[in-house]
C-alpha angles and dihedrals in degrees: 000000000000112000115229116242122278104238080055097042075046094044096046098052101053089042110107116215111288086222087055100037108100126180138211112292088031095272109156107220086267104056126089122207127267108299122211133176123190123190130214103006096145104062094189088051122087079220148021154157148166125219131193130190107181105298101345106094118184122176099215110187126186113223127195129211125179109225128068123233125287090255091049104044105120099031100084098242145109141223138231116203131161141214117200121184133165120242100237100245094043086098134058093260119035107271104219111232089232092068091053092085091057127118088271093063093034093051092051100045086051083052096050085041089054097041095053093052091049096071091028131098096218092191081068107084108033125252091319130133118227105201112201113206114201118186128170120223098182124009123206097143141288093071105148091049103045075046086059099044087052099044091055087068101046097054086048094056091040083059086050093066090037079059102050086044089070083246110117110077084195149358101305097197125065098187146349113266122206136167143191132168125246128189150164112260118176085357092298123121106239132177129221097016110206117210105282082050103053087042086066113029117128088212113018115179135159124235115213116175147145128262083251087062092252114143121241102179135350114194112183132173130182100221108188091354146032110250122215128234090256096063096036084063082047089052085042106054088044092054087050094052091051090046091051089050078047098056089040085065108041095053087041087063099037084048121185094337101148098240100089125068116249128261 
């Protein structure tokens, strides 16, 4: 029989009952925090919206520009494309503005980016650019996903005035497209880590994916150990369950608008 591992043998027997591990605030490893959208808080914007996930706050707004970019000009068709940056004081420490243009950010806005074209039909909307802003407010983990969450909307409701503008020759978006993080903290498999969490998970990974459960990215990293298959799937099926109470929310607040294809 081939013997497991010892960080996992190590791992599994210091790992309390997911049923019994409770975390601070009283979450239990499934649940996910309080998640709140609001519409329309940018009035200069054709889109916006403002996310919070517990304490992690991020102002996402939709701009549209009408021209395509210089390698698309002539092929009828659009872009999506995303900037993501972090208010100074929404950390712990001052974050100075200078640092916001670093690989991180750059990393995260070429994820949202990513994760908006993915459910877009981008020969929708003319040879416009739609520019997604995503600033954080406060920051207590899970940013880039709650960025992505937010900015969903936001580009949604900056196709709805393209809409009313005469402007859309069919319906520009396939699907809806959430993501949360999941992780293994104390050797426990736990969704949506806020930031004490995530400083301290043995397996952090974010979860992006489609309202029809197809994955759009899966970034995982082993911290302080490697993880098995068997507890990647685990990661996995937990990070499906929180994007689907994701995507619950966010067509619960978009409604019957038209623009996104029906369940």
């Amino acid at each position: 029989m081939t013997r497991k591992p010892q960080a996992i043998r190590e791992r599994e027997a210091k790992a309390p009952a997911a049923a019994a591990f409770v975390r601070e605030g009283g979450r239990s490893p499934r649940q996910i925090r309080p998640l709140k959208f609001e519409r329309g808080v940018l009035s200069h914007a054709e889109g916006s919206a403002m996310v919070s996930l517990g304490r992690t706050r991020v102002l996402c707004s939709a701009s549209v520009e009408d021209r395509a970019p210089g390698w698309l000009r002539g092929q009828g068709k659009g872009w999506v494309t995303a900037e993501y940056g972090m208010l100074p004081r929404s950390t712990g420490d001052r974050t100075p503005r200078t640092s916001q243009t670093g690989g991180r950010a750059q990393e995260i806005q070429r994820l949202i980016g990513r994760s908006l074209r993915a459910v877009t039909d981008l020969s929708t909307f003319g040879e416009r650019t739609i520019i997604l802003d995503c600033d954080v407010l406060e920051a207590d983990g899970g940013t880039r996903t709650a960025a992505i969450d937010g900015a969903l909307v936001a580009l949604h409701d900056a196709f709805v005035t393209l809409s009313n503008r005469g402007r859309l020759t069919g319906p520009p978006l396939r699907d809806t497209v959430a993501a949360i993080s999941v992780g293994l903290v104390g050797g426990t498999a736990c969704l949506d880590l806020d930031y004490a969490e995530d400083s301290t998970a043995q397996v952090d990974m974010n979860v992006v994916m489609t309202g029809a459960g197809r994955f759009v990215e899966v970034q995982g990293t082993g911290e302080s150990v490697s993880f098995s298959e068997a507890e990647l799937r685990a990661l996995i099926r937990l990070a499906r369950t929180g994007v689907r109470r994701v995507v619950t929310a966010q067509r619960r607040l978009l409604g019957d608008s038209g623009l996104l294809p029906v369940l």
